[in-house]
gemmi code that builds the backbone of each chain (N, CA, C; Angstrom):
import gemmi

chains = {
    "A": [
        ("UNK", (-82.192, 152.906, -36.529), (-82.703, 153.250, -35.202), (-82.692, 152.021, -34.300)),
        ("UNK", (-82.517, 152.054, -33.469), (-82.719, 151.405, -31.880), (-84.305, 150.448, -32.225)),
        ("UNK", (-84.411, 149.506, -32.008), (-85.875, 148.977, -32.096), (-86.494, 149.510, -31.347)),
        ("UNK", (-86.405, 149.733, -30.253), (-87.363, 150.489, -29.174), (-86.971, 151.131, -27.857)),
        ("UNK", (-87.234, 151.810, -27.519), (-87.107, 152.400, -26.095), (-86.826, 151.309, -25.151)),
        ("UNK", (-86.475, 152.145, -24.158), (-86.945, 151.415, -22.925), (-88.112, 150.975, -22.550)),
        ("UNK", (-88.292, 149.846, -21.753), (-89.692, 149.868, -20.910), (-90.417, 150.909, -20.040)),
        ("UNK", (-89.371, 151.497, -19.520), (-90.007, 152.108, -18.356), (-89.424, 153.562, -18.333)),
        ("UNK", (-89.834, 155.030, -18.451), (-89.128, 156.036, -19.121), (-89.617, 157.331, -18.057)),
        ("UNK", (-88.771, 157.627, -17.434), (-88.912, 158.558, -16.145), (-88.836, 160.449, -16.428)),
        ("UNK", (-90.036, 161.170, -16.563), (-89.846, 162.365, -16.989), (-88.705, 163.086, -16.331)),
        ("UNK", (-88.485, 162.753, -15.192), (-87.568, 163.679, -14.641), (-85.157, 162.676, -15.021)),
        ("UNK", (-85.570, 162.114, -15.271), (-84.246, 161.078, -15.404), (-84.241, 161.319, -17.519)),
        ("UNK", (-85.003, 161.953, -18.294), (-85.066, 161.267, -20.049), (-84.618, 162.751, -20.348)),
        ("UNK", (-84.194, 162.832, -21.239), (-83.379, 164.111, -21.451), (-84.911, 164.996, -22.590)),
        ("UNK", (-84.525, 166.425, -22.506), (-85.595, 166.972, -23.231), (-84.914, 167.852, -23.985)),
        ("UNK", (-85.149, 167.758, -25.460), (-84.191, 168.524, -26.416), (-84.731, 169.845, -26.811)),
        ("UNK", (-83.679, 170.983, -26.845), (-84.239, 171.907, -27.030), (-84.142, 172.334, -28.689)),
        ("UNK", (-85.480, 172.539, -28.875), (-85.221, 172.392, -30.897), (-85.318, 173.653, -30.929)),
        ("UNK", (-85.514, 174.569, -30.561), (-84.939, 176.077, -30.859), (-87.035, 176.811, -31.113)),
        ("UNK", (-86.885, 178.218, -31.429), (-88.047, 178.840, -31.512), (-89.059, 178.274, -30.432)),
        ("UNK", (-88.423, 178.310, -29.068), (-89.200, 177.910, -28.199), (-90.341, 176.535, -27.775)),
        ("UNK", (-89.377, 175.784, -28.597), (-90.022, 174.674, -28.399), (-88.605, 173.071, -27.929)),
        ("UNK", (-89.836, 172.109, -26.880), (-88.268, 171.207, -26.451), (-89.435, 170.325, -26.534)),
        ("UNK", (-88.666, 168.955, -26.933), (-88.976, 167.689, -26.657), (-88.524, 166.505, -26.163)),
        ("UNK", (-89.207, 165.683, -25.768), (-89.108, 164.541, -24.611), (-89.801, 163.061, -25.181)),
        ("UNK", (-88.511, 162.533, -25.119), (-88.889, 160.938, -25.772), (-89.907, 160.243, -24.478)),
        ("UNK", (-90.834, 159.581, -25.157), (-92.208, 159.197, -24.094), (-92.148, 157.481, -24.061)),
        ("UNK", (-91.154, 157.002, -25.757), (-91.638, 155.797, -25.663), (-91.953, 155.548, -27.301)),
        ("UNK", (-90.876, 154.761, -27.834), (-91.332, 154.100, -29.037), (-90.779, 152.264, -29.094)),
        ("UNK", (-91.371, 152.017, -30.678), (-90.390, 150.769, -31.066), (-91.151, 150.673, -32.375)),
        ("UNK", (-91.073, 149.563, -33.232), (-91.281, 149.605, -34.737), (-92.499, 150.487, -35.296)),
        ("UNK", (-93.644, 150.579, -33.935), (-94.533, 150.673, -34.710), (-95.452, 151.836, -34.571)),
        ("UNK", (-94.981, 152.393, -33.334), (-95.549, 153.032, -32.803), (-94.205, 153.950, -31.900)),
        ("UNK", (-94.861, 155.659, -31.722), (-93.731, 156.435, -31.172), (-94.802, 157.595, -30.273)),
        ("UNK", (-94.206, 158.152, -29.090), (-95.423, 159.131, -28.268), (-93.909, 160.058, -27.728)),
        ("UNK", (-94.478, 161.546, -28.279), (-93.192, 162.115, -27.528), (-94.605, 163.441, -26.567)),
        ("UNK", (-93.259, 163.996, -25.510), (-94.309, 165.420, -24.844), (-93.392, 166.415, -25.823)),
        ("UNK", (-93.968, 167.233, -25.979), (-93.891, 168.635, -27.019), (-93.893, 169.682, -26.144)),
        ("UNK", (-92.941, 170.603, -25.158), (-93.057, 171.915, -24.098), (-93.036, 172.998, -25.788)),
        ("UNK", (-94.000, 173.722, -25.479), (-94.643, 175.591, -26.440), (-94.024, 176.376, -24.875)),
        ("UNK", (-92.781, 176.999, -25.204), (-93.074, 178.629, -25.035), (-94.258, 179.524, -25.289)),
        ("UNK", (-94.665, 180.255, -24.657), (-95.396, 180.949, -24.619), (-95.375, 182.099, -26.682)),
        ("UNK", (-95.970, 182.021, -26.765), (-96.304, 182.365, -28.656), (-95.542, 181.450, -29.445)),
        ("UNK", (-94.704, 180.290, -28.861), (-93.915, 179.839, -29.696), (-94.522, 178.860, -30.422)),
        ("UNK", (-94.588, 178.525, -31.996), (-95.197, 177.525, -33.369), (-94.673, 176.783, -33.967)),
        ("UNK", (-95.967, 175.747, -34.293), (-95.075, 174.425, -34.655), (-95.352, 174.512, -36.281)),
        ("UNK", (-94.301, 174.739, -37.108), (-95.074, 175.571, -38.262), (-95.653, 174.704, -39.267)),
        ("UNK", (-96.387, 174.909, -39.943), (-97.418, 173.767, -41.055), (-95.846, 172.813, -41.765)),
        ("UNK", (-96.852, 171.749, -41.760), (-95.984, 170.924, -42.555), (-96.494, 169.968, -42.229)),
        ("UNK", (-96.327, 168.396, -42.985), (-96.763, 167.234, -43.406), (-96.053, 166.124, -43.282)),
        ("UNK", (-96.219, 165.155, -43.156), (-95.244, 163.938, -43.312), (-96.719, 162.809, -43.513)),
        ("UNK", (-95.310, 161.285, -43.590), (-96.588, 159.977, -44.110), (-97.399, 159.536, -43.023)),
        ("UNK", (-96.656, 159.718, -41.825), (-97.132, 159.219, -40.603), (-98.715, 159.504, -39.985)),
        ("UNK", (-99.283, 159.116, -39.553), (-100.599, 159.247, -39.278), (-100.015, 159.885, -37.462)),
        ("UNK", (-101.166, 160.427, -36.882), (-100.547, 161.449, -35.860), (-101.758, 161.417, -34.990)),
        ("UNK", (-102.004, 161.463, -33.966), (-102.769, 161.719, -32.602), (-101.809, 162.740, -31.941)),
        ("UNK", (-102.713, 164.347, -31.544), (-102.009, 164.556, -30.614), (-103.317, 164.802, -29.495)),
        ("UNK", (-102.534, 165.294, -27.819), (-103.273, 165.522, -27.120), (-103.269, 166.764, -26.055)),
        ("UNK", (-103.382, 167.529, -25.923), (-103.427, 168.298, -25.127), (-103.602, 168.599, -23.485)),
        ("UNK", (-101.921, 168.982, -22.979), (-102.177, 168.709, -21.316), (-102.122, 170.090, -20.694)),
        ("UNK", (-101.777, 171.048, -21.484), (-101.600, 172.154, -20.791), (-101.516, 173.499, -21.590)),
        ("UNK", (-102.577, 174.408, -21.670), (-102.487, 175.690, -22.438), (-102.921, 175.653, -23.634)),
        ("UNK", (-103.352, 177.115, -24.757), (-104.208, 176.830, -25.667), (-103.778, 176.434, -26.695)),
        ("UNK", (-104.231, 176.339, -27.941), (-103.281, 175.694, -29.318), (-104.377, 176.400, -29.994)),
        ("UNK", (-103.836, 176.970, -30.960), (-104.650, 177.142, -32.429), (-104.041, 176.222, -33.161)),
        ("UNK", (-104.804, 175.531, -34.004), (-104.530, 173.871, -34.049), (-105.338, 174.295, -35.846)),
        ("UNK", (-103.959, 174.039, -36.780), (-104.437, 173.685, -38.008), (-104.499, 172.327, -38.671)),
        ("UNK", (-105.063, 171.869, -39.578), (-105.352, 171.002, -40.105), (-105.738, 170.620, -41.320)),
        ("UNK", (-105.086, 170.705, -42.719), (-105.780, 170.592, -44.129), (-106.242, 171.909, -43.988)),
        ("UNK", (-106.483, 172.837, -43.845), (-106.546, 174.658, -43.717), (-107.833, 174.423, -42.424)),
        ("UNK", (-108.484, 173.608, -41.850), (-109.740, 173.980, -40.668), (-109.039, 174.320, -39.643)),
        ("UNK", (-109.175, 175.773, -38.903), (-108.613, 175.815, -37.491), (-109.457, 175.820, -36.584)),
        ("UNK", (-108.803, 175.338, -35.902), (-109.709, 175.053, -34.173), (-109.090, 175.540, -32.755)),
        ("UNK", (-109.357, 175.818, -32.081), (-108.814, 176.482, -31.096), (-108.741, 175.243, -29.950)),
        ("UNK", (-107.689, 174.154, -29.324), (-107.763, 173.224, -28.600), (-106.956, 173.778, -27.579)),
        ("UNK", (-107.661, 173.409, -26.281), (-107.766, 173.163, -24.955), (-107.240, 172.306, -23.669)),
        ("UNK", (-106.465, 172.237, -22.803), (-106.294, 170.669, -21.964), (-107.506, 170.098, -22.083)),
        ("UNK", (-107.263, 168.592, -22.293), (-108.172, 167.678, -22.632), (-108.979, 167.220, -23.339)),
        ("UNK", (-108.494, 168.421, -24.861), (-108.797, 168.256, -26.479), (-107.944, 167.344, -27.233)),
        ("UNK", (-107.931, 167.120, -28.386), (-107.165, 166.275, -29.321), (-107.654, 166.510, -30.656)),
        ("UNK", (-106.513, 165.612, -31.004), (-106.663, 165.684, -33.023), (-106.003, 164.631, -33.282)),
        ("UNK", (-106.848, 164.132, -34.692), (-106.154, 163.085, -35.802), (-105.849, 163.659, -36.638)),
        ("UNK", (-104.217, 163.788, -37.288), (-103.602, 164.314, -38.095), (-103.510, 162.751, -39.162)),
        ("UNK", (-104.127, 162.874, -40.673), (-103.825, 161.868, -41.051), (-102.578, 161.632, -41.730)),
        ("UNK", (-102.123, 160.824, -42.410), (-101.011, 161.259, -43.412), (-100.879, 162.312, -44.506)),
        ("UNK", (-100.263, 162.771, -44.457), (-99.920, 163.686, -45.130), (-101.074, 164.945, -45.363)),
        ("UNK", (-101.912, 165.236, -44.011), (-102.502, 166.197, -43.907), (-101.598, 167.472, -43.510)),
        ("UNK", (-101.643, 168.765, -44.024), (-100.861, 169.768, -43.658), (-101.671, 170.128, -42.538)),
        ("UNK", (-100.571, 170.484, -41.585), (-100.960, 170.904, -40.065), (-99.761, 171.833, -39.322)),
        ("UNK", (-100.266, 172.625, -38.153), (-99.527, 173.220, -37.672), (-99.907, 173.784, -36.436)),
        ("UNK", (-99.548, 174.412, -35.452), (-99.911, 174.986, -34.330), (-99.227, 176.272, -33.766)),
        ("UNK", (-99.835, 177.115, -33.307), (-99.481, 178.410, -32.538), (-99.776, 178.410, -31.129)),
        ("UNK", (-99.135, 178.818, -30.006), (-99.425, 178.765, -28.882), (-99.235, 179.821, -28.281)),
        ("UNK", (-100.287, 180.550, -28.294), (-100.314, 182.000, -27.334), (-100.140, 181.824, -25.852)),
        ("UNK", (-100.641, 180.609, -25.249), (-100.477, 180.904, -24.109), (-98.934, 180.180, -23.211)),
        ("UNK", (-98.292, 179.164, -24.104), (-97.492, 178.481, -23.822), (-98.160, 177.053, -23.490)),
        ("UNK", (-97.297, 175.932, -23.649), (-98.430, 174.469, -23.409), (-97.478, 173.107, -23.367)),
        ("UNK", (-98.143, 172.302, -23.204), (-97.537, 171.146, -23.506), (-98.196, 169.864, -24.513)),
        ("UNK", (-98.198, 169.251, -25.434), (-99.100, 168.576, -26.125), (-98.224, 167.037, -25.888)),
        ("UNK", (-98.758, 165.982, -26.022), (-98.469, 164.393, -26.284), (-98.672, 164.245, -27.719)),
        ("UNK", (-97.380, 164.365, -28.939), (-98.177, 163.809, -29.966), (-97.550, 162.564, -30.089)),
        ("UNK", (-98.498, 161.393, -30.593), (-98.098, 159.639, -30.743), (-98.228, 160.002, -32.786)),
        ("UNK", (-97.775, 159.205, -32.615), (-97.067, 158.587, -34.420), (-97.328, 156.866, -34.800)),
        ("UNK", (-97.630, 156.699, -36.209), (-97.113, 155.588, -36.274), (-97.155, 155.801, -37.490)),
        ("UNK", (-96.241, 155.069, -38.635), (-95.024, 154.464, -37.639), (-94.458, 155.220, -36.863)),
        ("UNK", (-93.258, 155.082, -36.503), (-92.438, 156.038, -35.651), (-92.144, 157.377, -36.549)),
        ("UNK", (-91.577, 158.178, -35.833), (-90.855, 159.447, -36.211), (-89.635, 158.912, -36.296)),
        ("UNK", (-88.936, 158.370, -37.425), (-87.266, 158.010, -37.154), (-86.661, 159.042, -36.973)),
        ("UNK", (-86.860, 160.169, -37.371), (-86.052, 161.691, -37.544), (-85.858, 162.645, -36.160)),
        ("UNK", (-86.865, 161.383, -35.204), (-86.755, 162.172, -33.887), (-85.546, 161.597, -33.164)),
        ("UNK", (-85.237, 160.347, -33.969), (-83.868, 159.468, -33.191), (-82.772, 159.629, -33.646)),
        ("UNK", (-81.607, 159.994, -32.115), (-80.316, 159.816, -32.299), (-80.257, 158.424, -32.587)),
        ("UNK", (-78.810, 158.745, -33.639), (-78.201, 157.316, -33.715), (-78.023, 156.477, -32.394)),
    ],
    "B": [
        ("UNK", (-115.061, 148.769, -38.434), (-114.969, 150.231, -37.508), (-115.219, 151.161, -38.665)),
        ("UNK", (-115.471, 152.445, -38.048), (-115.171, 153.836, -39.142), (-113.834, 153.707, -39.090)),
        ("UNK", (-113.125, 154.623, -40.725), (-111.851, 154.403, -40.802), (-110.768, 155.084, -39.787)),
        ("UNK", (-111.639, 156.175, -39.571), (-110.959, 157.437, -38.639), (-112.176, 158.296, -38.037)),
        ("UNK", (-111.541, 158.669, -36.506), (-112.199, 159.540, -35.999), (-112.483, 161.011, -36.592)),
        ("UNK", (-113.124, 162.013, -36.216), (-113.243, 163.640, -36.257), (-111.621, 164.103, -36.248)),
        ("UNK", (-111.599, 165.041, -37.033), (-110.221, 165.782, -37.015), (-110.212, 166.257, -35.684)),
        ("UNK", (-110.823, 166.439, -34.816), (-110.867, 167.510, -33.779), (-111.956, 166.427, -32.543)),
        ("UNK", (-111.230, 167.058, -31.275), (-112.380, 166.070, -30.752), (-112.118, 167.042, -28.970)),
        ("UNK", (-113.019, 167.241, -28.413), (-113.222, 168.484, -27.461), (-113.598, 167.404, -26.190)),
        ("UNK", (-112.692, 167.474, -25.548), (-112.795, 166.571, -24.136), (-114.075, 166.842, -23.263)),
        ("UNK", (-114.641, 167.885, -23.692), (-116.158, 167.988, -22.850), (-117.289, 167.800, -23.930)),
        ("UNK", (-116.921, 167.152, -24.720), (-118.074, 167.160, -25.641), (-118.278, 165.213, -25.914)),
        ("UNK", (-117.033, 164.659, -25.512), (-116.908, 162.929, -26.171), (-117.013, 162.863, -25.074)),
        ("UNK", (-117.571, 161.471, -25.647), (-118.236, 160.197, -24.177), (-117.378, 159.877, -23.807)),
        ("UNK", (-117.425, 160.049, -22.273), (-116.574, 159.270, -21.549), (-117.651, 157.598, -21.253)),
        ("UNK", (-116.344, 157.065, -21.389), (-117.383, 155.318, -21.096), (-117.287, 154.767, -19.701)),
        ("UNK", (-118.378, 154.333, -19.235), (-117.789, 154.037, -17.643), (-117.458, 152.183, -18.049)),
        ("UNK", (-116.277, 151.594, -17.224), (-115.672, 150.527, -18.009), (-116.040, 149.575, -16.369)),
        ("UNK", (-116.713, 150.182, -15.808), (-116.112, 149.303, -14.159), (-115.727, 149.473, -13.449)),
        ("UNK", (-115.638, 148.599, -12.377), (-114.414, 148.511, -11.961), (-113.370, 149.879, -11.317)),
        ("UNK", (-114.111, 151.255, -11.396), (-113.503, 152.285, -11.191), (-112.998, 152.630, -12.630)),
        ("UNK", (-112.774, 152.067, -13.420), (-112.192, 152.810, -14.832), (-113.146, 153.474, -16.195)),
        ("UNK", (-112.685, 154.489, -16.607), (-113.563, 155.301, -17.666), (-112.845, 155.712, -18.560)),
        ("UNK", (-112.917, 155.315, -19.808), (-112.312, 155.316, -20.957), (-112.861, 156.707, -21.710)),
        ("UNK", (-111.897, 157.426, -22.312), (-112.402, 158.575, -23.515), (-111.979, 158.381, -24.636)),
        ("UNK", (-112.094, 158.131, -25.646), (-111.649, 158.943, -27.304), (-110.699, 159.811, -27.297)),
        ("UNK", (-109.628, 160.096, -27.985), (-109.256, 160.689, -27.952), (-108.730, 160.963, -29.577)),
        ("UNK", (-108.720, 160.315, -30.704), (-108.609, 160.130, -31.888), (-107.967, 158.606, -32.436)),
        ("UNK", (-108.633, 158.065, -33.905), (-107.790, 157.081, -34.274), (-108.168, 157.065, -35.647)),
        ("UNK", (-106.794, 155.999, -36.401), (-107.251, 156.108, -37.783), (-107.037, 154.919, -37.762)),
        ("UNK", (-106.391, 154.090, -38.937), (-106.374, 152.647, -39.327), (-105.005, 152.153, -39.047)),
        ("UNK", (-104.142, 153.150, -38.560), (-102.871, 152.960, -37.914), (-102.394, 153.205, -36.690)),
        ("UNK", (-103.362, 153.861, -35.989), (-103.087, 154.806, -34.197), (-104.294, 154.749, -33.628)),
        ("UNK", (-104.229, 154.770, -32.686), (-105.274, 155.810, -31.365), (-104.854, 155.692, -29.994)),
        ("UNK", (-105.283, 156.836, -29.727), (-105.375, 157.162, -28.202), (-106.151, 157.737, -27.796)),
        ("UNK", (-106.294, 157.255, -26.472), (-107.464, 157.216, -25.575), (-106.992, 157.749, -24.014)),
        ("UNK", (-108.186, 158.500, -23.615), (-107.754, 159.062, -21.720), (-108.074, 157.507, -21.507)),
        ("UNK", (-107.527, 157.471, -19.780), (-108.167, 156.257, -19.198), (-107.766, 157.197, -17.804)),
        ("UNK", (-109.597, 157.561, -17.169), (-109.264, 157.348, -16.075), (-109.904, 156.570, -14.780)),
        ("UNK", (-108.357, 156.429, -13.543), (-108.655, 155.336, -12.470), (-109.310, 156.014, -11.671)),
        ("UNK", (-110.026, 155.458, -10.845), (-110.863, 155.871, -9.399), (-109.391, 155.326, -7.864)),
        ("UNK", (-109.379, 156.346, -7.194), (-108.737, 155.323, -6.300), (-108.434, 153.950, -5.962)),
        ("UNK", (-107.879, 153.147, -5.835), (-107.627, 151.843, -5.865), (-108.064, 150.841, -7.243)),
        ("UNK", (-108.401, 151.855, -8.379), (-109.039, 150.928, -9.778), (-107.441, 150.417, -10.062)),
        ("UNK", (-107.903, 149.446, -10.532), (-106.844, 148.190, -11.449), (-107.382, 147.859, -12.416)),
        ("UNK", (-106.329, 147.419, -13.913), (-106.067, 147.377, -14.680), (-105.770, 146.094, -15.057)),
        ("UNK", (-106.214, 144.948, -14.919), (-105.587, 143.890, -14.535), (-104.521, 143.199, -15.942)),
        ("UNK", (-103.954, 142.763, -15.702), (-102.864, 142.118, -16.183), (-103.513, 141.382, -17.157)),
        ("UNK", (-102.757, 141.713, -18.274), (-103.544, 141.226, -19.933), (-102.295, 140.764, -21.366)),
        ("UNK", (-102.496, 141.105, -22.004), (-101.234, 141.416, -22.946), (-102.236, 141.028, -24.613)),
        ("UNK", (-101.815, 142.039, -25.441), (-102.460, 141.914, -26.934), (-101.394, 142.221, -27.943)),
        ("UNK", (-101.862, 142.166, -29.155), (-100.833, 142.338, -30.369), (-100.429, 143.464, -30.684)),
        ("UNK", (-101.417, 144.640, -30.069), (-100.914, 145.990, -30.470), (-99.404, 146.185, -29.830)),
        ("UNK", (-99.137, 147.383, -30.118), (-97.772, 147.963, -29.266), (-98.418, 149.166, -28.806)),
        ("UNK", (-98.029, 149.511, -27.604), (-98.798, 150.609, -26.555), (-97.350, 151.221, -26.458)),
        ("UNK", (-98.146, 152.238, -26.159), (-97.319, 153.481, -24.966), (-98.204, 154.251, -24.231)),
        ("UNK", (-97.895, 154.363, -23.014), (-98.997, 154.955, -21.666), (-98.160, 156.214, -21.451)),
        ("UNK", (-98.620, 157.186, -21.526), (-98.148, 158.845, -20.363), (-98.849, 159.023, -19.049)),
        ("UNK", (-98.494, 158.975, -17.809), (-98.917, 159.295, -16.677), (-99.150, 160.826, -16.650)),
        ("UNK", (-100.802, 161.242, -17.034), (-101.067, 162.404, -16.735), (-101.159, 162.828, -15.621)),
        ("UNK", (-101.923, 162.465, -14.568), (-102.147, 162.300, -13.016), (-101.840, 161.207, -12.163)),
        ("UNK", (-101.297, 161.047, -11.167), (-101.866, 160.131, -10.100), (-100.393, 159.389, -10.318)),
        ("UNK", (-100.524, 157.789, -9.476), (-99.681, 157.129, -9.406), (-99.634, 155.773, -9.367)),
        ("UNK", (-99.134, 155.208, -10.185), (-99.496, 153.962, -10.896), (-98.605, 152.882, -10.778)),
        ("UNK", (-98.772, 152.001, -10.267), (-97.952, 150.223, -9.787), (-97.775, 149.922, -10.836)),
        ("UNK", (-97.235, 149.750, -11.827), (-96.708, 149.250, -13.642), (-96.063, 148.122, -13.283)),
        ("UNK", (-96.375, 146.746, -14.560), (-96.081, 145.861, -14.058), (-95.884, 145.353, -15.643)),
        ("UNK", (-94.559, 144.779, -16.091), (-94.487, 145.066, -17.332), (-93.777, 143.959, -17.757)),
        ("UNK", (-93.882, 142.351, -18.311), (-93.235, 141.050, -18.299), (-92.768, 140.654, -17.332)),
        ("UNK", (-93.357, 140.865, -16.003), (-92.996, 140.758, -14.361), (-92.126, 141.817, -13.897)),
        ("UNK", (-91.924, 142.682, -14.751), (-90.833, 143.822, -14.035), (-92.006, 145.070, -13.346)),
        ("UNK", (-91.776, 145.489, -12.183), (-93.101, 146.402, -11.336), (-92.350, 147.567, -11.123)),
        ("UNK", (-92.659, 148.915, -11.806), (-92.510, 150.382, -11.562), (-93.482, 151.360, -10.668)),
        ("UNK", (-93.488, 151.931, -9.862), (-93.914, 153.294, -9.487), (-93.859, 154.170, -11.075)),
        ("UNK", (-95.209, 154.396, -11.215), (-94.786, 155.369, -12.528), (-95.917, 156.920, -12.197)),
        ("UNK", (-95.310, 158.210, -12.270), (-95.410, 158.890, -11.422), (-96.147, 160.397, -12.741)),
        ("UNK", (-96.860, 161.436, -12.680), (-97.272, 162.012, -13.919), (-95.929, 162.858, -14.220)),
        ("UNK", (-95.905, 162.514, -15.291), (-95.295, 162.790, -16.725), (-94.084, 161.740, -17.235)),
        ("UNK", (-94.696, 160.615, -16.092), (-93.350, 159.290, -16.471), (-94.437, 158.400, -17.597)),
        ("UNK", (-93.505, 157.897, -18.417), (-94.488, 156.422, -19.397), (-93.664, 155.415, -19.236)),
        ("UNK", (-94.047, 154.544, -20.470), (-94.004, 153.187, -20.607), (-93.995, 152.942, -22.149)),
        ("UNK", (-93.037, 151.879, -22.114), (-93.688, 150.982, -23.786), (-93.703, 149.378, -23.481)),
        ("UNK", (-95.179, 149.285, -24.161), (-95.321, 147.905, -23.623), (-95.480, 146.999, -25.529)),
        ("UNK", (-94.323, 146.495, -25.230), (-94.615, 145.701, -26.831), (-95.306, 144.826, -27.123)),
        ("UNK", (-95.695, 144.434, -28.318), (-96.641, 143.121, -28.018), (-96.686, 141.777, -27.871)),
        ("UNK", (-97.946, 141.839, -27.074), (-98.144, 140.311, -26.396), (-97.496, 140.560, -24.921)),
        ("UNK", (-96.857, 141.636, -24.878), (-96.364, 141.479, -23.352), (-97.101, 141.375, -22.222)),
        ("UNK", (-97.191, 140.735, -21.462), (-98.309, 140.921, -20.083), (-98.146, 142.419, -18.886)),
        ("UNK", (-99.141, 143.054, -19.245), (-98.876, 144.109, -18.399), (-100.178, 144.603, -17.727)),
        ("UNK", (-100.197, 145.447, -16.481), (-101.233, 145.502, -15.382), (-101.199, 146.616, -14.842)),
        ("UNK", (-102.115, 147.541, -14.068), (-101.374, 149.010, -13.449), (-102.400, 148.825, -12.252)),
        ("UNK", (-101.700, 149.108, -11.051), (-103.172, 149.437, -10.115), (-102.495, 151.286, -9.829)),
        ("UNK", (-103.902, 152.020, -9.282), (-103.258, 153.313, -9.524), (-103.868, 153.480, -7.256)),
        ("UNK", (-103.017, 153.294, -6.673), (-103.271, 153.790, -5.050), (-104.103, 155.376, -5.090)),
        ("UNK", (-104.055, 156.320, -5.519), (-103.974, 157.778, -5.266), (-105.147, 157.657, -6.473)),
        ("UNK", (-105.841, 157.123, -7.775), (-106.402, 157.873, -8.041), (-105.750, 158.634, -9.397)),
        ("UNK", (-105.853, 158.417, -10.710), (-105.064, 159.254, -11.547), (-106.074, 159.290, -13.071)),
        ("UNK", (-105.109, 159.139, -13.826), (-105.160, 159.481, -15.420), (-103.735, 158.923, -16.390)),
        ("UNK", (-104.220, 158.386, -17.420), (-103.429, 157.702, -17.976), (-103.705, 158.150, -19.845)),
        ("UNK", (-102.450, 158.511, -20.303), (-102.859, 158.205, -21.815), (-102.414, 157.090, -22.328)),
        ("UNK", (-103.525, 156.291, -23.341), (-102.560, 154.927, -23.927), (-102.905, 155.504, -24.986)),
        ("UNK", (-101.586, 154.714, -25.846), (-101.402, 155.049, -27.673), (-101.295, 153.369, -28.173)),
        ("UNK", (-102.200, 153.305, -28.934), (-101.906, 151.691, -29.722), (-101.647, 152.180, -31.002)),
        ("UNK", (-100.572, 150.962, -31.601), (-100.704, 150.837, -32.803), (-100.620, 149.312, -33.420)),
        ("UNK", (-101.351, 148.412, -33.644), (-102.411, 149.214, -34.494), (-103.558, 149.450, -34.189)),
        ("UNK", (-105.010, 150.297, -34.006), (-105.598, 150.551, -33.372), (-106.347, 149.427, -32.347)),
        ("UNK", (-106.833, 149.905, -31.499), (-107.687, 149.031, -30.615), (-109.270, 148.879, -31.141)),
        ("UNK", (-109.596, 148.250, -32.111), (-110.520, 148.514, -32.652), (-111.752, 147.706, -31.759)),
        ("UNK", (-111.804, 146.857, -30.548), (-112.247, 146.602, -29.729), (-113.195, 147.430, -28.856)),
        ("UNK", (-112.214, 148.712, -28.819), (-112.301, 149.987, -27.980), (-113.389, 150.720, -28.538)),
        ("UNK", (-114.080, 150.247, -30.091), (-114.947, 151.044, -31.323), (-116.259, 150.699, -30.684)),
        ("UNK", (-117.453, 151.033, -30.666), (-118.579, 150.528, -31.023), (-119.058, 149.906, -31.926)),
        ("UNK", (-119.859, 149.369, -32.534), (-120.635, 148.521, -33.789), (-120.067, 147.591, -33.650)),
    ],
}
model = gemmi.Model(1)
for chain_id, residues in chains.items():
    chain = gemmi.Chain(chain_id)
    for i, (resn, *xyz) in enumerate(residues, 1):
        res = gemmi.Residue()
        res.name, res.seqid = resn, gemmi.SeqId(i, " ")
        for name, pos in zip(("N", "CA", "C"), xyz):
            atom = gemmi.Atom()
            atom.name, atom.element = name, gemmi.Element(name[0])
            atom.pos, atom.b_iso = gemmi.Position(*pos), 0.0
            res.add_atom(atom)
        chain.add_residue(res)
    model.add_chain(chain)
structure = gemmi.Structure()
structure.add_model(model)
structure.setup_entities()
């Protein structure tokens, strides 16, 4: 991977990938140690359970999330959040459609083109 | 510090901190490798020009922000970011009034109480 992003990363100029089942993402900004992407939910579209080593913050800017975690669900809100630790199983459903910020560290390498 | 925040954390329920200066810091989750935090400006609040060991990344939720990043100065506008690596000297004044997410890694444990 690239050591790091750019400095300075313009939502409307950064390309946003469309990963299919109604969901696209948008590079926010990484480098060794640290990675923050935006996450667009279609409206019912899910981010389905699953795990990795990475420790995880996400945040919520727009619309609802049923928000799993190690099996506790919570229903999060704009201007809610979560610590996903390593290798906690997690996942999300979005009835209403949304947008979330989740940050990583280390990085997500799997989110980078060569 | 505690090792990690609440799995879950409800933006009307965590302290917002008043920091000064026009600025008010929130929680937003961290463990022993991440966190992020709201930060928001009051009209004309500044950020003044600093630089630490973590590695950041900022998302412009609201408002509009003077970014100033190893002497290089952006307009950064909501849903534009930043990566600021470490030790770099960086500063934001926000004209309009906004909201900012920062992501450190490794945490800002400064940012903790006790």
């Amino acid at each position: 991977m690239n050591k790091q992003s750019e400095l300075f990363l313009f939502g409307n100029e950064t390309e946003v990938e469309d990963l299919g089942g109604g969901l696209k993402r948008q590079m926010l900004g990484y480098n060794e140690e640290l990675m923050a992407v935006k996450v667009f939910f279609d409206k019912g579209a899910e981010g389905y359970t699953h795990k990795h080593r990475h420790s995880q913050v996400t945040f919520v800017v727009e619309g609802e999330f049923h928000f799993s975690i190690d099996g506790e669900m919570k229903v999060l809100k704009a201007g809610d959040s979560c610590l996903i630790p390593p290798y906690a199983e997690h996942g999300a459903v979005c009835p209403t459609g949304g947008i979330l910020i989740d940050t990583f560290s280390p990085p997500r390498e799997d989110f980078l083109k060569e």
